[in-house]
Every structure is written in structure tokens, then in C-alpha cells.
SERO-4910 file (N, C-alpha, C, O; in steps of 0.05 Angstrom, whole numbers):
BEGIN
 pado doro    nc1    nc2    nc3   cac1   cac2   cac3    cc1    cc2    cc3    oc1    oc2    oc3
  Unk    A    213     99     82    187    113     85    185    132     61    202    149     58
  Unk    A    167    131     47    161    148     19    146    175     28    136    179     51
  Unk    A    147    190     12    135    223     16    105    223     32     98    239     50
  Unk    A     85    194     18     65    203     33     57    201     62     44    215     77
  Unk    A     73    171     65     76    170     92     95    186    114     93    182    138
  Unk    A    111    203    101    112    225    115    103    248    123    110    260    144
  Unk    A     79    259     98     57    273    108     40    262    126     25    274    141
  Unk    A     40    242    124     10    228    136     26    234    166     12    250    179
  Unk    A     45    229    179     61    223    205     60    255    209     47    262    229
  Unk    A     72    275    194     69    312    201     52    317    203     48    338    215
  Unk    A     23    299    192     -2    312    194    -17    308    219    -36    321    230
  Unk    A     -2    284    226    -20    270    258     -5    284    280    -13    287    303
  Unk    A     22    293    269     36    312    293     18    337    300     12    344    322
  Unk    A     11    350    277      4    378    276    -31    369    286    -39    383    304
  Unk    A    -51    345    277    -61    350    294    -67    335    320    -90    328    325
  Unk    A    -45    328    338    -41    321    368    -31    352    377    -41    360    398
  Unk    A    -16    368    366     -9    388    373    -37    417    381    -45    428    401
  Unk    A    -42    419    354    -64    434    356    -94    423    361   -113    439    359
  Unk    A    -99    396    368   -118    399    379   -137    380    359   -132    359    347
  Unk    A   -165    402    362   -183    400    348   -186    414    317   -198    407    297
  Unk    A   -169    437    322   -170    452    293   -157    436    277   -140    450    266
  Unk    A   -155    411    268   -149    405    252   -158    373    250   -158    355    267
  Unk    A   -166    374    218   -179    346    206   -172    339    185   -173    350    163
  Unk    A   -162    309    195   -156    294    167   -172    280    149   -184    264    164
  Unk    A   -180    277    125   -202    266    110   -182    249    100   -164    262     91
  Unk    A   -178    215     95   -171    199     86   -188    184     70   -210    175     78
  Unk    A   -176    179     45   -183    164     24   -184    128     32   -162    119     40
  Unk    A   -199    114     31   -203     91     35   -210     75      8   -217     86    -13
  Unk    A   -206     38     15   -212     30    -12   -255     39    -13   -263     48    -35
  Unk    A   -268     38      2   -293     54     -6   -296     68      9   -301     61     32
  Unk    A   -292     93      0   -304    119      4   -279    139     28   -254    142     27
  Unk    A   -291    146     40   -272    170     53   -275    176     87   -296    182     98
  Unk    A   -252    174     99   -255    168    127   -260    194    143   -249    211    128
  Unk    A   -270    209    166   -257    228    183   -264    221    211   -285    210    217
  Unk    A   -250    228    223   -249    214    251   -266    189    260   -285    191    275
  Unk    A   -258    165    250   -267    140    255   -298    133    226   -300    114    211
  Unk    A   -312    153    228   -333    158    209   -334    145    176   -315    158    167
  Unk    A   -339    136    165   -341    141    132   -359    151    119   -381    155    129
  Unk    A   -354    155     99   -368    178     77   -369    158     54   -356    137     54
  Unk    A   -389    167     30   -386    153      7   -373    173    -16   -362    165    -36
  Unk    A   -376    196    -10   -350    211    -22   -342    232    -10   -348    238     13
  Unk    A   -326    247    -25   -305    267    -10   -327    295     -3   -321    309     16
  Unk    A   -345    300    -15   -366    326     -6   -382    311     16   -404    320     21
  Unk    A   -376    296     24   -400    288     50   -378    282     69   -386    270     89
  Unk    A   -355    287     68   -334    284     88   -329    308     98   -328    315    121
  Unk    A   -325    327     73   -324    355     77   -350    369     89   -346    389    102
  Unk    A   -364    366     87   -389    378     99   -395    368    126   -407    383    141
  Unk    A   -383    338    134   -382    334    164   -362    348    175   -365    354    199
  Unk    A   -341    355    164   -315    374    186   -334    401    179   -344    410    200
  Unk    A   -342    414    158   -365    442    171   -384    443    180   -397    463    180
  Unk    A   -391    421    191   -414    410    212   -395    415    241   -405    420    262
  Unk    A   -375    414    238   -370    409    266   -341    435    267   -323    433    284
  Unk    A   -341    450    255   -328    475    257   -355    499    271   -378    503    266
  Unk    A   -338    507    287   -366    530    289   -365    560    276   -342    567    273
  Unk    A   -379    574    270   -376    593    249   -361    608    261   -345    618    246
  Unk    A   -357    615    289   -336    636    290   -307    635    292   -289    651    296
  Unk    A   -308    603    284   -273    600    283   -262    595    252   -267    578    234
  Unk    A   -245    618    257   -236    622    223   -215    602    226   -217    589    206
  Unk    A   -189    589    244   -171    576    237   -183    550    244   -196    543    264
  Unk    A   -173    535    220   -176    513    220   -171    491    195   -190    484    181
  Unk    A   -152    482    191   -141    459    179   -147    436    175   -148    421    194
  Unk    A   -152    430    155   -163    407    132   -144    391    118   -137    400     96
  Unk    A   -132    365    128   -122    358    110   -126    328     93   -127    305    102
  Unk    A   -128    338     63   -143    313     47   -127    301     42   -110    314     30
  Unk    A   -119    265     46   -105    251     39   -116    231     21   -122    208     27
  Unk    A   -117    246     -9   -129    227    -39   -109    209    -46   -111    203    -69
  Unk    A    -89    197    -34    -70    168    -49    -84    144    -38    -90    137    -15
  Unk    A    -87    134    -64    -96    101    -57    -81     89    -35    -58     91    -25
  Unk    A   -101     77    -31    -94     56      1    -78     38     -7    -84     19    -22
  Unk    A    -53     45      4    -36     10    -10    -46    -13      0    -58    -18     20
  Unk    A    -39    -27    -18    -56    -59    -19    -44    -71     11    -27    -62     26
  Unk    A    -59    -94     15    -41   -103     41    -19   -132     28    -17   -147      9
  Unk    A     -7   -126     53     18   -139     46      9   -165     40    -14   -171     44
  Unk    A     29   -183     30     26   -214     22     38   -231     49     53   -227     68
  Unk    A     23   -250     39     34   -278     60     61   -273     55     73   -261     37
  Unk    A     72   -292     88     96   -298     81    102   -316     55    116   -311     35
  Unk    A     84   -341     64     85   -364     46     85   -366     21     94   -382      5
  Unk    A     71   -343     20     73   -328    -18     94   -318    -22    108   -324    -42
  Unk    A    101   -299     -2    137   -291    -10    155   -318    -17    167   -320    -38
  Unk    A    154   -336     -1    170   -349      3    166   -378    -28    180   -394    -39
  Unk    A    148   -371    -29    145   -390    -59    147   -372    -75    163   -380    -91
  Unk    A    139   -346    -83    152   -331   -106    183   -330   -114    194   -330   -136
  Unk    A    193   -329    -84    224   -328    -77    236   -352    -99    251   -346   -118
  Unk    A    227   -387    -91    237   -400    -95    234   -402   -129    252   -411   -143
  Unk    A    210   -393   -137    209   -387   -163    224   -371   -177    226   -377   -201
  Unk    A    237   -350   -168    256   -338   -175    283   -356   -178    294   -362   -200
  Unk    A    291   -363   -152    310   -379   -159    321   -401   -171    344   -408   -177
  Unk    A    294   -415   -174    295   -436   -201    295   -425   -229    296   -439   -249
  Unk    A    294   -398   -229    277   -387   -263    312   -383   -268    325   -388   -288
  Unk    A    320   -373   -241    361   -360   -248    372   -386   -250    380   -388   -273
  Unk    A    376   -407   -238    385   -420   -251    388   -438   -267    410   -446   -274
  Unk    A    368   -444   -274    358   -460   -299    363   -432   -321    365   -445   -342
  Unk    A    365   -408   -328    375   -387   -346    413   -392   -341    429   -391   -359
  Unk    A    420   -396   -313    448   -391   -311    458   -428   -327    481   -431   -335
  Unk    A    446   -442   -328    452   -464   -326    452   -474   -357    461   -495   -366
  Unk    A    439   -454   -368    420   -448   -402    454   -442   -415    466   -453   -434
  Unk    A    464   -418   -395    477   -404   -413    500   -411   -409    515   -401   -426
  Unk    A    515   -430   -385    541   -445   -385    542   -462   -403    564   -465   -414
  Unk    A    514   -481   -411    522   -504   -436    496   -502   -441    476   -509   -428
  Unk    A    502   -485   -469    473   -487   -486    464   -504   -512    449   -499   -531
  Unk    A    477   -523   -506    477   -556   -522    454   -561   -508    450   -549   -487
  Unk    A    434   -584   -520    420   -588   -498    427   -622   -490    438   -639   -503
  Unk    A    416   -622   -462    430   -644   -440    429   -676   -458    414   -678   -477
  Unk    A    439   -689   -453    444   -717   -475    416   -733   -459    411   -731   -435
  Unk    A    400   -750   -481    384   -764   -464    401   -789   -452    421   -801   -458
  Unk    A    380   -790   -430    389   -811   -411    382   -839   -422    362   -840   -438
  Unk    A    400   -869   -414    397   -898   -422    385   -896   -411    386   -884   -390
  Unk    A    365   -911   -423    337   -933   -413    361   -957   -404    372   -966   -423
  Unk    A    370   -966   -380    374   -992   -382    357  -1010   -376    369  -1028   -363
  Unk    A    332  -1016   -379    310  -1031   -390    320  -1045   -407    328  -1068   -402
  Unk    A    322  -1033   -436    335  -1035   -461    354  -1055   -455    346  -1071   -472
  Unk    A    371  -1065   -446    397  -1084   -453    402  -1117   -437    422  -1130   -443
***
């Protein structure tokens, strides 16, 4: 688990804990999320959480999460043929470098 997905996990603790005083604005591949909602940028995300703060409450927590959306994962089937491509690329290199003569051609026995 990398740093951001550990903020992202402290941030959903803090707000199940406290409630409502607190809003996450997430970055999406278009535009910007807050509570189920999208935005087309980050000042119209922000202006919906002070739409819905009321003026007499000074506490309240905002938190902006600007890291790109990681891509989504790949097929298996793509793993699984990149994989095999790998391991033909190693040994045909390991196979290069045990005898780097190159291989004798083969009889035609056609020919005889």
C-alpha cells in the first residue's frame, strides 16, 4: 500500500468518525468528485462543500485528493502473454550467450 492510499484510508476514517464536518474532493480521470457528485473542476467542487457548510460552523475539513487516478489494472490474459514474452526474450538471450556461434543450418534431405 503506497502513501496515497494510505491517506485516502485516514481520510475516510476521520470522515466516518466526525461525521459531516468533513469532505473529500477527489480527482477523477474528468473532472473532480464530492460526495457521489462531479465537477468539471476543482473551484466548482469547492464551492459545492461551501454550499453546504453553514456559516456558523467554523470547523470543518476539506480534504483535496489531486493524484491521478491509477489506470485500471490489465487482463489476466495480457499478463499472461506479456509473461510468456518475457520468458522467451530470457531465453533465447540465455541461450545467445551459452553458444554464441550461430546454430549450423539444417539438411535438406530432399537433396540426396
Amino acid at each position: 500500500m503506497n502513501l496515497i492510499d494510505r491517506l485516502l484510508v485516514k481520510a475516510q476514517t476521520i470522515q466516518l468518525t466526525y461525521g459531516n464536518d468533513v469532505f473529500i474532493i477527489i480527482r477523477e480521470v474528468a473532472g473532480w468528485a464530492v460526495d457521489g457528485q462531479r465537477f468539471p473542476d476543482l473551484e466548482a467542487a469547492q464551492g459545492y462543500v461551501e454550499g453546504l457548510v453553514p456559516d456558523n460552523n467554523a470547523e470543518c475539513t476539506v480534504i483535496i485528493n489531486d493524484a491521478p487516478p491509477s489506470p485500471a489494472p490489465e487482463p489476466e490474459s495480457v499478463q499472461r502473454k506479456r509473461r510468456k514474452q518475457w520468458i522467451a526474450e530470457y531465453k533465447a538471450e540465455k541461450a545467445k550467450a551459452e553458444n554464441p556461434l550461430p546454430p549450423m543450418p539444417k539438411k535438406d534431405r530432399n537433396l540426396i
